[in-house]
C-alpha positions as CSV (number, residue, x, y, z in Angstrom):
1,X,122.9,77.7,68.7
2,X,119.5,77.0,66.9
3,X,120.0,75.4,63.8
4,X,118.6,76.7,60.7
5,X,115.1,76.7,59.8
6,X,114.5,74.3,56.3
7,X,112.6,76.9,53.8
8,X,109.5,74.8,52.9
9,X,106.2,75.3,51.7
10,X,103.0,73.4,53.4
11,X,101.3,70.2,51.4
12,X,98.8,71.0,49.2
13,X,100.3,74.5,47.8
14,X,102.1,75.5,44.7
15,X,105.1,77.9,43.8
16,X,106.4,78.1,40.2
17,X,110.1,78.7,39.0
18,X,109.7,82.0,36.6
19,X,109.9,79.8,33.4
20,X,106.2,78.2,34.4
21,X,105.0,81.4,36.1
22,X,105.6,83.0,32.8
23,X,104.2,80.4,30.7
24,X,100.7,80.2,33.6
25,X,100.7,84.2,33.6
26,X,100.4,83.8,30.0
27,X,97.9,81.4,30.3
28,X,95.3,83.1,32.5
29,X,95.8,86.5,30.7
30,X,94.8,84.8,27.5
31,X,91.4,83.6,29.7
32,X,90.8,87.1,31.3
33,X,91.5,89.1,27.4
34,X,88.9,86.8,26.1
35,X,86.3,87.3,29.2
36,X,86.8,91.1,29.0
37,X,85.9,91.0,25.2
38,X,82.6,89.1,25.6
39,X,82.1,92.2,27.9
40,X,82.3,90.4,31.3
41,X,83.5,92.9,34.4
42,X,86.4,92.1,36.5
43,X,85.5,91.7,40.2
44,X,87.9,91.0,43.5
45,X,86.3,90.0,46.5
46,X,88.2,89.5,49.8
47,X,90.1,86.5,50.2
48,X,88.6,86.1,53.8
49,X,85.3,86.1,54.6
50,X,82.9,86.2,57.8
51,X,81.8,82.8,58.4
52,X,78.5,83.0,59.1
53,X,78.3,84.8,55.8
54,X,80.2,82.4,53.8
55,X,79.3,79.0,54.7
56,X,75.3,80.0,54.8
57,X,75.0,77.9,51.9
58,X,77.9,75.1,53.1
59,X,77.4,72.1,54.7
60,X,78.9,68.4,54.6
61,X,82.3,67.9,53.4
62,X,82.2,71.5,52.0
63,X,82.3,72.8,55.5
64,X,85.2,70.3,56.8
65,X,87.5,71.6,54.4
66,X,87.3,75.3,55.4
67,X,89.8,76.8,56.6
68,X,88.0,78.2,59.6
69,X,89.7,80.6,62.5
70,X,89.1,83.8,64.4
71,X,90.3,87.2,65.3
72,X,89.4,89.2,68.2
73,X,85.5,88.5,67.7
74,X,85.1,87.9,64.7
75,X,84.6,84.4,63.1
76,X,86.6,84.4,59.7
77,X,87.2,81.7,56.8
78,X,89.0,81.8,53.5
79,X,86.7,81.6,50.8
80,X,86.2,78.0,48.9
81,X,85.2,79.2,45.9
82,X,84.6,82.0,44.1
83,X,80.7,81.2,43.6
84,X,79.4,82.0,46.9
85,X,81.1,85.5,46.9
86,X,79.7,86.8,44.1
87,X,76.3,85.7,45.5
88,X,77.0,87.7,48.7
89,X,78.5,90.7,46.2
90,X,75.5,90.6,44.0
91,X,72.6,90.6,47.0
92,X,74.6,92.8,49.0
93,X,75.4,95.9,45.6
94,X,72.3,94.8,43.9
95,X,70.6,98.3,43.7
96,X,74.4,99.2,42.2
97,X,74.6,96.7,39.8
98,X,73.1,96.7,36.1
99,X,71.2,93.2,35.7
100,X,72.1,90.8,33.5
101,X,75.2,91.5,35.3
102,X,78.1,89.9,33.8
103,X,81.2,89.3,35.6
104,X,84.7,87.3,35.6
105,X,86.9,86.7,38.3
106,X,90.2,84.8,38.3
107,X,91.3,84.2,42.1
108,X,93.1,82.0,44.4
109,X,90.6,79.4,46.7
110,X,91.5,78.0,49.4
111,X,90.1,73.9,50.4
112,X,91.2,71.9,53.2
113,X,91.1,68.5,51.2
114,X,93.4,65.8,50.7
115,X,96.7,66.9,48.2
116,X,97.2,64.8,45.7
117,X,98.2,64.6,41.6
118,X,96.6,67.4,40.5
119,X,94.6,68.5,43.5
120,X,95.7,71.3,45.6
121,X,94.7,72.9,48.9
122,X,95.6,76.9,47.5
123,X,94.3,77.1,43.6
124,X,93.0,79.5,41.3
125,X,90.0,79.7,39.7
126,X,88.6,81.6,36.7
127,X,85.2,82.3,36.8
128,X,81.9,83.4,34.5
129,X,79.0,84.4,35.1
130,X,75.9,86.2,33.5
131,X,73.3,87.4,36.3
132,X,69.8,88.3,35.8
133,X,67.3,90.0,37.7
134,X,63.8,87.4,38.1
135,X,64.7,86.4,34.9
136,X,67.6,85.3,32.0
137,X,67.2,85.0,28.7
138,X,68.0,81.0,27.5
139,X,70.6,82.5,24.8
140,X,73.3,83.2,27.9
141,X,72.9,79.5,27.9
142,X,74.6,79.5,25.0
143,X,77.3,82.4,24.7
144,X,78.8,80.6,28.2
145,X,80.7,77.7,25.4
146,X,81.0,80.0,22.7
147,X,83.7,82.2,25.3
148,X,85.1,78.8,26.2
149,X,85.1,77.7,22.8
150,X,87.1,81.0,21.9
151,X,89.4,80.7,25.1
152,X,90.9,77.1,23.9
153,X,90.9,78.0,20.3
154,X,93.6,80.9,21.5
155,X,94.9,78.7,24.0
156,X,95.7,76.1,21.5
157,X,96.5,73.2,23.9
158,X,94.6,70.2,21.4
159,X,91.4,69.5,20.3
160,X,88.5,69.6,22.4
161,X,84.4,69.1,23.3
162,X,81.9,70.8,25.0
163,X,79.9,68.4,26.2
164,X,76.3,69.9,27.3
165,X,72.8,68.5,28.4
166,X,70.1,69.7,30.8
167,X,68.9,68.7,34.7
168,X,65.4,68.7,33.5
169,X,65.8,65.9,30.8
170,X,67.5,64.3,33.4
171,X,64.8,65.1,36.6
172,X,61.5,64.7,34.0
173,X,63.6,61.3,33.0
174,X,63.6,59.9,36.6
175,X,60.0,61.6,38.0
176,X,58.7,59.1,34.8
177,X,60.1,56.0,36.7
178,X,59.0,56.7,40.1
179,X,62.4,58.2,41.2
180,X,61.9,61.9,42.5
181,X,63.2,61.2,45.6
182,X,66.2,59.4,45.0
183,X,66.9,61.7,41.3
184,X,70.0,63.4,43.3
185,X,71.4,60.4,44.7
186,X,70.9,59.0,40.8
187,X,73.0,61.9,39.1
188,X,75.8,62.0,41.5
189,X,76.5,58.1,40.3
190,X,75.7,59.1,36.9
191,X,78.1,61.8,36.7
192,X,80.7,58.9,37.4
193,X,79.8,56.7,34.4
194,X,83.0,57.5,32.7
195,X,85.2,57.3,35.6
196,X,84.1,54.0,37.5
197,X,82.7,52.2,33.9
198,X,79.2,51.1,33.2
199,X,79.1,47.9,35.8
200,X,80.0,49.9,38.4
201,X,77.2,52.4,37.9
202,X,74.8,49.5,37.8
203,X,76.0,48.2,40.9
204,X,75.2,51.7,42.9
205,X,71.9,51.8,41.2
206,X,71.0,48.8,42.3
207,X,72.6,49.6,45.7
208,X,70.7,52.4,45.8
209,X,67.0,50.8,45.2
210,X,67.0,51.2,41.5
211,X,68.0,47.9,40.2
212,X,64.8,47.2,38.2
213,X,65.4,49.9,36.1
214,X,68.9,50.4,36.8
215,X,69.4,49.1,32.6
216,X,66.7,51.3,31.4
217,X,68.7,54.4,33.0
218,X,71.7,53.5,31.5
219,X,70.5,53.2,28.1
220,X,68.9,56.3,28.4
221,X,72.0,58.0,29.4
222,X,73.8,56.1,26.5
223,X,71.6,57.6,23.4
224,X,73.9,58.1,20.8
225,X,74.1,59.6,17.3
226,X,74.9,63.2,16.2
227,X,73.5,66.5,18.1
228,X,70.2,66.2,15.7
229,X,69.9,62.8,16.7
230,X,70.0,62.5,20.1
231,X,67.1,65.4,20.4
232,X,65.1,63.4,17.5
233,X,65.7,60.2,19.9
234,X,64.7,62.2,23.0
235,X,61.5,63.6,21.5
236,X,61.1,60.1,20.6
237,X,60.6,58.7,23.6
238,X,57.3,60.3,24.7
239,X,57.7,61.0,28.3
240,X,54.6,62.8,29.8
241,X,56.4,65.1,31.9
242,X,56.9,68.9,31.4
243,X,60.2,69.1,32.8
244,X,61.5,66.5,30.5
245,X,59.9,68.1,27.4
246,X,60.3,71.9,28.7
247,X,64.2,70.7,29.1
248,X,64.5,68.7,25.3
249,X,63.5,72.5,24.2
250,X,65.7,74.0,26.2
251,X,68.7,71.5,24.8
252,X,67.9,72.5,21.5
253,X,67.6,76.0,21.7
254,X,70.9,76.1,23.4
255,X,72.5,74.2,21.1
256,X,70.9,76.4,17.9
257,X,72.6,79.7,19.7
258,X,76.0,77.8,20.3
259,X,75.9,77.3,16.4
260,X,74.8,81.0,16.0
261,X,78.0,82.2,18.1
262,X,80.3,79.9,15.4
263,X,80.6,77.1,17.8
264,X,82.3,74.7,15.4
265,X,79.9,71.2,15.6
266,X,82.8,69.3,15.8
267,X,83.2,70.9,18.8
268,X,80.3,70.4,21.3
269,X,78.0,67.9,21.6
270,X,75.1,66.6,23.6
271,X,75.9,64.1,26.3
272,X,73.5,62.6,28.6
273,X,75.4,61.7,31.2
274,X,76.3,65.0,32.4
275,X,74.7,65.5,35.5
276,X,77.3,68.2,37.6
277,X,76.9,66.7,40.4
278,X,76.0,70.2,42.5
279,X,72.7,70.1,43.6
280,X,71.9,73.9,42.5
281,X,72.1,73.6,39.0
282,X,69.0,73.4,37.7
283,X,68.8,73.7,33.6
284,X,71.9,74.0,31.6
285,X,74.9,71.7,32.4
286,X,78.6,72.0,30.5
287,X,81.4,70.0,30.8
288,X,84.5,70.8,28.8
289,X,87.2,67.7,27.6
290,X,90.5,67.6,25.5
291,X,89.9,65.1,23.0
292,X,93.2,63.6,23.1
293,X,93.9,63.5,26.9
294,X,90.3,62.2,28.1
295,X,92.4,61.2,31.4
296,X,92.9,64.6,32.5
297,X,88.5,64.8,33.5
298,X,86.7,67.9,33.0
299,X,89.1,71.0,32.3
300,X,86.0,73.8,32.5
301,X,82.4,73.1,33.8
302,X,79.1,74.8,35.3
303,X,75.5,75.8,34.6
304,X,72.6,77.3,34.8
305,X,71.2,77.9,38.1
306,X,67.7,79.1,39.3
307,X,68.4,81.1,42.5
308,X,72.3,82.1,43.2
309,X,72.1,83.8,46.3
310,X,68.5,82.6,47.9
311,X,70.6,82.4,51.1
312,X,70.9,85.9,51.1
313,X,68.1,87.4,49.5
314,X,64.3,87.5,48.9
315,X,65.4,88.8,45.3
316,X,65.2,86.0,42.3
317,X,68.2,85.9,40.9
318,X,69.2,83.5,38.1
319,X,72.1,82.9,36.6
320,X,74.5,80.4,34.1
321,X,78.4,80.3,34.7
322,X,81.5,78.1,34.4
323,X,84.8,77.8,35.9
324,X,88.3,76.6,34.7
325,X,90.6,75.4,37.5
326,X,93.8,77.0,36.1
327,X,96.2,75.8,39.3
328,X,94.8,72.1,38.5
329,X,94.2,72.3,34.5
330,X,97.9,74.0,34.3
331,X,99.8,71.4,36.8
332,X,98.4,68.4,34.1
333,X,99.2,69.9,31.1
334,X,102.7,70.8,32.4
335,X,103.0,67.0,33.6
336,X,101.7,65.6,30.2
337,X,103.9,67.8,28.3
338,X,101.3,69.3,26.3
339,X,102.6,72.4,27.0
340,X,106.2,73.9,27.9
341,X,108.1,77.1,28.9
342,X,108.9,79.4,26.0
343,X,111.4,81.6,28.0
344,X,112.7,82.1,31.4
345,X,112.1,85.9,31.0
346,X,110.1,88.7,29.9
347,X,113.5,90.7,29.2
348,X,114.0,91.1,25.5
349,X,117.2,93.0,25.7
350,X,120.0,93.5,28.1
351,X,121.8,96.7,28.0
352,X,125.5,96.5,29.4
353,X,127.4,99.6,30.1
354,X,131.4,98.9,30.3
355,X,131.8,101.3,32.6
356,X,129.9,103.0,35.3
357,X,130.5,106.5,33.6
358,X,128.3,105.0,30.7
359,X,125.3,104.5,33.0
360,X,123.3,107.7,32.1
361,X,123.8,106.9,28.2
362,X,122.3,103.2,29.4
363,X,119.2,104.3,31.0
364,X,119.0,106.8,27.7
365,X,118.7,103.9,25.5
366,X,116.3,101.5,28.2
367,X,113.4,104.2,28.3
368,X,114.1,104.3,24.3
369,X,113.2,100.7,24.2
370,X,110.5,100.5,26.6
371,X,108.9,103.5,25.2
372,X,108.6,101.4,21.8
373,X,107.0,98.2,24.2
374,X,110.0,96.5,24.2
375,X,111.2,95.3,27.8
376,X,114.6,96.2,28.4
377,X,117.0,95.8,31.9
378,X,119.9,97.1,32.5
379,X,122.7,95.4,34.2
380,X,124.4,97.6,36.8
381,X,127.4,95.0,38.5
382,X,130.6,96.1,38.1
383,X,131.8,92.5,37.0
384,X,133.7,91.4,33.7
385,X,132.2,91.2,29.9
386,X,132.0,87.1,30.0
387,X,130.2,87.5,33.3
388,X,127.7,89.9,32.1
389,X,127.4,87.6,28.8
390,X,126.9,84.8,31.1
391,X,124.3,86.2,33.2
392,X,122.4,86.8,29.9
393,X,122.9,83.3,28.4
394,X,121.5,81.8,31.7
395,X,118.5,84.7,31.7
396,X,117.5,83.3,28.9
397,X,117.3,87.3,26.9
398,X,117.7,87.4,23.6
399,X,119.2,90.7,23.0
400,X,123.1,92.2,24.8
401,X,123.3,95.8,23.8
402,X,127.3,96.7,25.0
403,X,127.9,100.3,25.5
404,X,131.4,101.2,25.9
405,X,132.9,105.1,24.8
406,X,133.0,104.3,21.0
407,X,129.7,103.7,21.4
408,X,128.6,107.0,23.5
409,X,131.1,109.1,20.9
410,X,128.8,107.8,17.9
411,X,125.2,107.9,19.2
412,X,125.3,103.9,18.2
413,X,125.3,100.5,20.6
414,X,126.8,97.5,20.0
415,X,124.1,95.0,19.6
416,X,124.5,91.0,20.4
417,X,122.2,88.1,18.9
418,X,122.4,85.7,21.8
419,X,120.9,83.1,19.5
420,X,123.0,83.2,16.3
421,X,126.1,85.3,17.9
422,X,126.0,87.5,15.4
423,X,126.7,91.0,16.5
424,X,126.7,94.6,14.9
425,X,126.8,98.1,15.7
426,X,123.5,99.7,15.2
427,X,122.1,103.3,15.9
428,X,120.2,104.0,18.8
429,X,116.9,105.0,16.6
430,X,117.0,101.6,14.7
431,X,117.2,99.2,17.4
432,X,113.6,99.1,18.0
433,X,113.4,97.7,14.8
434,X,115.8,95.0,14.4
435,X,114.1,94.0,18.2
436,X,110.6,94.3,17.3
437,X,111.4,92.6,13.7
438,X,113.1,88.8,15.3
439,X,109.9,89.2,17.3
């Protein structure tokens, strides 16, 4: 006889127990409410794409960790992120869409990579991004932070930064010291300054070729003072190229609009040494950090971006965007108890006929309830009161509403406070009330 089959999930993937999935649904509503009211549009694109389609644009490790297969004839793999879709979405529906086209999308992606703390192989994502048609205005540049900057205000997980600079300050930096070629190769160690430390970074620099000025680049990147400062130190500096200038301008412009959107100052600041170590951003750059838990990296980043879907269009289509990687951002904050369940339901009140007979009168009073927005269940096993109670203690629900004959005869239920185990009769009319007013 075959013996039974262990129910498992593979590495890399994630399943909740309803407590968390309550608490991450939560969560990622409170990210989509605030996306929809800086007017961004919802958009769904398929899980699984044609390969040729989606990996145009892939290529080194990006393309090892697709998860690649076919069907019949056609070549398929499961999207990698949600970036390259909406690049095929907006060249393929341009003529449809209205440019700047604003859109959010909040979906699972799907990387072959290593699973460990904090990284998974099946995550979500929740995406921004403001499209324009040749052209985008610079102030996008700035109402990207102000909707994170709203989204962790209502989130209310700790204090945090937006930390933003520009690729051009960066690229006009290097061109000035004879580095063009090797300015990619530069920014990816840069972007690890405050991971690896600053011997390290010298130490690939001068790996790299660039150990005579491997000190001048690491001051540079070190400029401190406030906002105001660092762009006064910048201008400073006198570097005869236009990109470094055109990109000092574009810093402070962005960071003018941030203040116009009510971006608290406390709560963004300039910072050199982010680079985003994607080779397609091309002006803006954002990283977002919780003060108090720096280990935990970057919990949102992105930028601006000259040309998002050049692969599959002649069309100029620029862009500035950000993504919060909920599956990872969620798993850390569970793990350094920053946040916690509230409930392990979304029931607020349990209604408990005695009988069967009282059903109808049960499912009188549940669309009552649910009419008002209150959720409401009803509990249909023929099993004893402590059972019933029992299940409701362990559900977690707040609210027993027993109905017996006394309670049919008199248009009333009895209502239990699971909490404080207080219990009175109430009329059926009323209940919404004493619900809705322990809410």
């Amino acid at each position: 006889m075959q013996g039974k089959v262990i129910p498992r999930i593979p590495s890399g993937f994630s399943e909740l127990l309803p407590e968390n999935q309550i608490l991450f649904n939560k969560i990622k509503n409170t990210i989509s409410d605030v996306y929809e009211s800086f007017g961004f549009l919802p958009l769904d694109t398929p899980v699984i794409e044609l390969s040729e389609v989606l990996l145009a644009k892939a290529g080194g490790e990006t393309e090892k960790q697709i998860y690649r297969f076919t069907k019949g004839d056609n070549d398929l793999s499961l999207r990698f992120d949600l970036t390259v879709p909406l690049a095929r979405y907006v060249a393929q529906h341009s003529a449809d869409l209205t440019f700047p086209f604003k859109r959010y999308q909040i979906s699972k992606v799907f990387r072959g990579e290593r699973p460990q703390k904090g990284r998974f192989r099946e995550f979500y994502q929740c995406d921004i991004d403001i499209i324009g048609a040749d052209s985008l205005d610079l102030i996008y540049d700035g109402e990207i932070p102000a909707v994170i900057y709203n989204i962790f205000k209502k989130l209310g997980i700790g204090d945090f930064k937006i930390r933003i600079n520009n690729r051009k300050i960066l690229n006009g930096f290097f061109s000035s010291l004879g580095l063009e070629e090797k300015t990619s190769d530069i920014l990816r160690i840069i972007d690890k300054l405050e991971k690896i430390g600053t011997e390290k970074v010298r130490l690939e620099l001068e790996t790299l070729g660039a150990d005579s000025v491997a000190d001048k680049i690491i001051e540079f990147v070190s400029i401190d003072g406030t906002n105001a400062e660092k762009l006064q130190k910048l201008r400073a500096l006198d570097i005869s190229s236009r990109e470094f200038s055109d990109g000092v301008s574009e810093l402070e412009s962005v960071t003018e609009y941030m203040r116009l959107f009510g971006i608290e100052e406390s709560c963004f600041e300039i910072d050199l040494t982010i680079a985003r170590g994607l080779d397609y951003y091309t002006g803006t750059v954002y990283e977002t950090v919780l003060k108090d838990y720096p280990s935990l990296g970057s919990i949102c980043s992105g930028g601006r971006y000259e040309n998002l879907a050049g692969f599959y269009t002649k069309q100029k289509l620029p862009g500035v965007g950000v993504s919060i990687g909920l599956t990872r951002l969620f798993s850390q904050l569970i793990d350094c108890g920053i946040i916690k369940p509230e409930s392990k339901t979304l029931v607020k009140a349990l209604i408990v006929p005695m009988d069967r007979e009282n059903t109808g009168y049960a499912l009188g009073v549940a669309n009552t309830l649910r009419a008002a927005g209150i959720s409401a269940d009803v509990y249909y096993m023929q099993k004893g009161m402590k059972q019933k109670m029992k299940y409701a203690d362990r559900s977690g629900i707040p609210y027993v509403l027993i109905i017996g004959e006394d309670e049919i005869k008199s248009g009333t239920v009895t209502l239990k406070n699971m909490k404080t185990g207080e219990q009175i009769r109430s009329e059926t009319d009323k209940l919404v009330n004493i619900i809705k007013g322990d809410n």
